[in-house]
C-alpha positions in Angstrom: -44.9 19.6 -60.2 -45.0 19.2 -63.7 -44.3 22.6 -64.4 -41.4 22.8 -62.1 -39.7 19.5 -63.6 -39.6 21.2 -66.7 -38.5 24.3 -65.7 -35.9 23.0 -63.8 -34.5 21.0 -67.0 -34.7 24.6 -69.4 -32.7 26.3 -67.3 -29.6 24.0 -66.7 -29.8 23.5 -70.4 -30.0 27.7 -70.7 -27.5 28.7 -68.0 -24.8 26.4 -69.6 -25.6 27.5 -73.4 -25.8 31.1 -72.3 -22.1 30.8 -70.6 -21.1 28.7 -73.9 -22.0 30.5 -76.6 -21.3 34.1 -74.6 -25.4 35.1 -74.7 -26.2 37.7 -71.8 -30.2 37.5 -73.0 -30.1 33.8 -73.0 -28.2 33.7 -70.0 -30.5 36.1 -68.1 -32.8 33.7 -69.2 -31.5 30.8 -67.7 -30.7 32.7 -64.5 -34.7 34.0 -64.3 -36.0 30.6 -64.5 -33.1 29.4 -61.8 -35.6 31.6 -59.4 -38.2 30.6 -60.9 -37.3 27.2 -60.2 -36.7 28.3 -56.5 -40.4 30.2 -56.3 -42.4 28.0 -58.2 -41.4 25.1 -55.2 -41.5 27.5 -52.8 -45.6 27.7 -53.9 -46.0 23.8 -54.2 -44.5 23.6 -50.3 -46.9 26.4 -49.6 -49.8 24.4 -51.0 -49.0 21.3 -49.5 -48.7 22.7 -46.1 -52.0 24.6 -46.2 -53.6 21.8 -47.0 -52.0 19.6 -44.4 -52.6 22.1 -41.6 -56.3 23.4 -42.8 -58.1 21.7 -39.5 -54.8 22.9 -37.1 -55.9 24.4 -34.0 -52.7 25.8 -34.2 -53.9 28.6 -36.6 -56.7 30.4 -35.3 -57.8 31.7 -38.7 -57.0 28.8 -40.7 -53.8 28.5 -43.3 -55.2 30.9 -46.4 -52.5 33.3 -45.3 -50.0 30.7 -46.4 -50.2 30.6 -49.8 -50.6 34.7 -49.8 -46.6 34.2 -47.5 -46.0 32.0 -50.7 -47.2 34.2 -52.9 -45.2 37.5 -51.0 -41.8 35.0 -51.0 -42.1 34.3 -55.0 -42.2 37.7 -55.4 -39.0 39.2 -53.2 -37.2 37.0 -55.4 -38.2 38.2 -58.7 -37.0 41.4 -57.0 -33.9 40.1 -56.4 -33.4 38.6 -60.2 -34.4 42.2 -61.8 -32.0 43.6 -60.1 -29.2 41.1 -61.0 -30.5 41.2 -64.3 -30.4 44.5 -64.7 -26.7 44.8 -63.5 -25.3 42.1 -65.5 -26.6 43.7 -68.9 -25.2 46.9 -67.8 -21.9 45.1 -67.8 -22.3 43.2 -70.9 -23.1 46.6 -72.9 -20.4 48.4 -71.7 -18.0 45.4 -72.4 -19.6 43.3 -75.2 -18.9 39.4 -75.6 -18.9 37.4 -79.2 -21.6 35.3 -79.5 -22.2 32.2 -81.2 -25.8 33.2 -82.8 -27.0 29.8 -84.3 -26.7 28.0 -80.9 -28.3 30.5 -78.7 -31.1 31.1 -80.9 -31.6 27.8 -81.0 -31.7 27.1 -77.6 -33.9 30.1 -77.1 -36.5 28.8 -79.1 -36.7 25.7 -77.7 -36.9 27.5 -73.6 -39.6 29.6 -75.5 -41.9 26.6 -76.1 -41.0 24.9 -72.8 -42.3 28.4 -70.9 -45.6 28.8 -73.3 -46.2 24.9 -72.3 -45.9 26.3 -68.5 -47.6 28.9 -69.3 -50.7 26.8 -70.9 -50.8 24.3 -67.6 -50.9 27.3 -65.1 -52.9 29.5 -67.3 -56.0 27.7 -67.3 -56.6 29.2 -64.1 -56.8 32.6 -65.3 -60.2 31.3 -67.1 -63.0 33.6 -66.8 -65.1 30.4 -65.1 -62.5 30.7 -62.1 -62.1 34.2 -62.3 -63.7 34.7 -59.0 -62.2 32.0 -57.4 -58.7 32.4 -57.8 -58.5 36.4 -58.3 -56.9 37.1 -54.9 -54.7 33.7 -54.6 -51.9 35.5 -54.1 -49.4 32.0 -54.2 -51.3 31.1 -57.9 -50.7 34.7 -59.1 -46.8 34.3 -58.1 -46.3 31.0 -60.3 -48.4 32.1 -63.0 -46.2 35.5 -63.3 -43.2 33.6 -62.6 -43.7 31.4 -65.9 -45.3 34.1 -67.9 -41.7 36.5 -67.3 -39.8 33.1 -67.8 -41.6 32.8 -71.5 -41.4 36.8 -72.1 -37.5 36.7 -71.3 -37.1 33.9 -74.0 -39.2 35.9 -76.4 -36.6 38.8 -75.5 -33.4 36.8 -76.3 -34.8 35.4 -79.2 -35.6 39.2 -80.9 -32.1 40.5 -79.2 -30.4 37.3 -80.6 -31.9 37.8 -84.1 -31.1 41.9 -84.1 -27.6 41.3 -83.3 -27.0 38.1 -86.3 -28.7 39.8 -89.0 -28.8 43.9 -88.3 -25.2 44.4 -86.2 -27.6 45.2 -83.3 -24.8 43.5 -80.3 -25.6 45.9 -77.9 -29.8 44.3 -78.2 -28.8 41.4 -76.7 -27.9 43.0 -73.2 -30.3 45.8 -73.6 -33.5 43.2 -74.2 -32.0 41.9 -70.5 -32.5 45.2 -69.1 -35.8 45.9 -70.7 -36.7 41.8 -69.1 -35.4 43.2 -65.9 -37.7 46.7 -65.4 -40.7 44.2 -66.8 -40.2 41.3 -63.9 -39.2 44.3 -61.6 -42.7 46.2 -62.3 -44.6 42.9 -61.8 -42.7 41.8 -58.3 -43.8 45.7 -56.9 -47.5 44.9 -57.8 -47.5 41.4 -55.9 -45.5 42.5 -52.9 -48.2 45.3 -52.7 -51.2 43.4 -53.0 -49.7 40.6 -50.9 -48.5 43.0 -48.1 -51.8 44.0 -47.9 -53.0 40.8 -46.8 -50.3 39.6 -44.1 -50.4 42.9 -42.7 -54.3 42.5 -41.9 -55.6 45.4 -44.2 -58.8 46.6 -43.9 -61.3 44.6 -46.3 -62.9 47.2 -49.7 -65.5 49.5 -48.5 -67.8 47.5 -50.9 -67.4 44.9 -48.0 -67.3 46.6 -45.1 -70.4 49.1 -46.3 -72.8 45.6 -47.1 -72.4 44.7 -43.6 -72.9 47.7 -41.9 -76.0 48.4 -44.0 -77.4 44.9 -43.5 -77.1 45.3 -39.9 -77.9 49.2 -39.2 -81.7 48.5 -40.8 -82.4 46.7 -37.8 -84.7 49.0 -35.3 -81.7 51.4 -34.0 -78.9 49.1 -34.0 -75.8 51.1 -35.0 -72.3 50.0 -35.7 -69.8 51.3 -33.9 -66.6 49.0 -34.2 -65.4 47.3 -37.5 -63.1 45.2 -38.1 -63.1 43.3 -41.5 -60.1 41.7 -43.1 -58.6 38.9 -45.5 -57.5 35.4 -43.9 -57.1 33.7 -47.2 -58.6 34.0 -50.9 -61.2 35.4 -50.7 -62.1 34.9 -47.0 -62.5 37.5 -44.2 -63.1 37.6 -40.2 -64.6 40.2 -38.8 -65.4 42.1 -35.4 -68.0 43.9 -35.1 -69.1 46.5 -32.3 -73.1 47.2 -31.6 -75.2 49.6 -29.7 -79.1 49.4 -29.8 -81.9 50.0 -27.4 -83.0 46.8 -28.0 -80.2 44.1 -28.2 -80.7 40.8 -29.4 -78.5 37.5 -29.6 -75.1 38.1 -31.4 -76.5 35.0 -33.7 -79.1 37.5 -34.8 -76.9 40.1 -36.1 -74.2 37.9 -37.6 -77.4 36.0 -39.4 -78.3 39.6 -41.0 -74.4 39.6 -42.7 -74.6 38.9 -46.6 -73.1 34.9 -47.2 -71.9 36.0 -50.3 -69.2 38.4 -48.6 -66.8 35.0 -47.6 -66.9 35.8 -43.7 -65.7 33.2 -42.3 -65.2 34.1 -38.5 -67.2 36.4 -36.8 -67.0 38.1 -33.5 -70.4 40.4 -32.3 -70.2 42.4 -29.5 -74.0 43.8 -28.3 -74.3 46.7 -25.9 -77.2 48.2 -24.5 -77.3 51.9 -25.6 -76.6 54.4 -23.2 -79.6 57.2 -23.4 -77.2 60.1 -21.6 -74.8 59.8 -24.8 -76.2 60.6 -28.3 -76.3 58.2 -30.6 
């Protein structure tokens, strides 16, 4: 919340300074943390509600998947941004605008240091300590990108800003927007692959699915023949798994043979006898 009240203030103050003193960089600016703004509560709703709902019988899997749909919303809109980014400094090079360079430096310092504080609070996540316990939250990953392109556009406007005041570079200050956009644009692909993956119910690594059907294949003859593994939250998997053996056992007995350290957290076994007129 923290990070979203003062993300919220930067840009009101950078939209209106970058429409004031005629800065496409600073106004990019302004406009990327606008949907930044917009993504980062998007993620807090998204918390909130999974934690609200975690015991719903109304999810059969539980609500991981929500801050993955979080994490998937965050980044169509950096999608959209890059794009409007992108066309807006197209404009602004092909029909430059003065700009007044004390102010907007000036104010891009200060959105600088607002988005490295942001950066600081959400970063501390990214610790090696938590490494494995936030690596696929696909929601956390959103906000954390969302303020790390918020404090590399300011960094942008402030070199664009200072290129065009001291060395006649005007056409920096829409070009560094363009160069912002294809940066935000490269980093919204990556999440909306890896947080496609999940909603659509991707098979789990091989490293996964390979542990189980080894733990449960050195059992007498017991062969897998059906598997299903795949992500219902951070980390977390259900699987369904298919068996054929001479000798079944309980389903309690095979899902007792799956490594805990894999994060299954629902499990479906189905034992049949083997059939000796079909090869096994």
């Amino acid at each position: 919340m923290i990070v979203i009240a003062i993300t919220s203030a930067m840009m009101i103050v950078e939209i209106a300074a970058g429409l004031a003193f005629g800065s496409m960089a600073l106004l990019a600016d302004g406009l990327h943390m606008a949907s930044h703004t917009a993504a980062l509560s998007i993620n807090a709703f998204a918390y909130v509600y999974a934690r609200r709902h975690a015991h719903s019988k109304s999810f059969s899997f539980g609500t991981g998947k929500v801050n993955t749909l979080g994490g998937y919303t965050g980044a169509i809109l950096l999608s959209v941004f890059a794009l409007i980014m992108a066309w807006e400094s197209v404009m602004r090079l092909i029909s430059p605008v003065e700009i007044a360079f004390n102010q907007a430096i000036l104010v891009a310092i200060l959105g600088l240091a607002v988005n490295s504080i942001s950066v600081v609070i959400l970063g501390h996540h990214h610790h090696p300590e938590n490494e494995h316990e936030h690596r696929h939250d696909h929601n956390l990953v959103s906000a954390y990108l969302h303020v790390l392109a918020d404090a590399l556009t300011s960094l942008l406007a402030i070199f664009a800003l200072l290129g065009a005041k001291y060395l006649g570079l005007v056409w920096a200050d829409p070009a560094m927007g363009i160069v912002g956009a294809i940066l935000v644009a490269r980093w919204s692909v990556g999440l909306l692959r890896n947080t496609a993956r999940t909603l659509l119910d991707r098979q789990a690594t091989d490293e996964i699915t390979t542990m189980i059907t080894t733990s449960i294949e050195s059992q007498d003859d017991t062969r897998i023949v059906d598997l299903h593994v795949w992500a219902v939250g951070p980390d977390i998997y259900s699987a369904t798994v298919s068996i054929v053996t001479h000798h079944p056992k309980p389903p309690d007995h095979y899902k007792a043979l799956i490594p805990g350290n894999l994060g299954i957290v629902h499990t479906t076994i189905e034992v049949h006898m083997c059939d000796d007129s079909v090869n096994s």
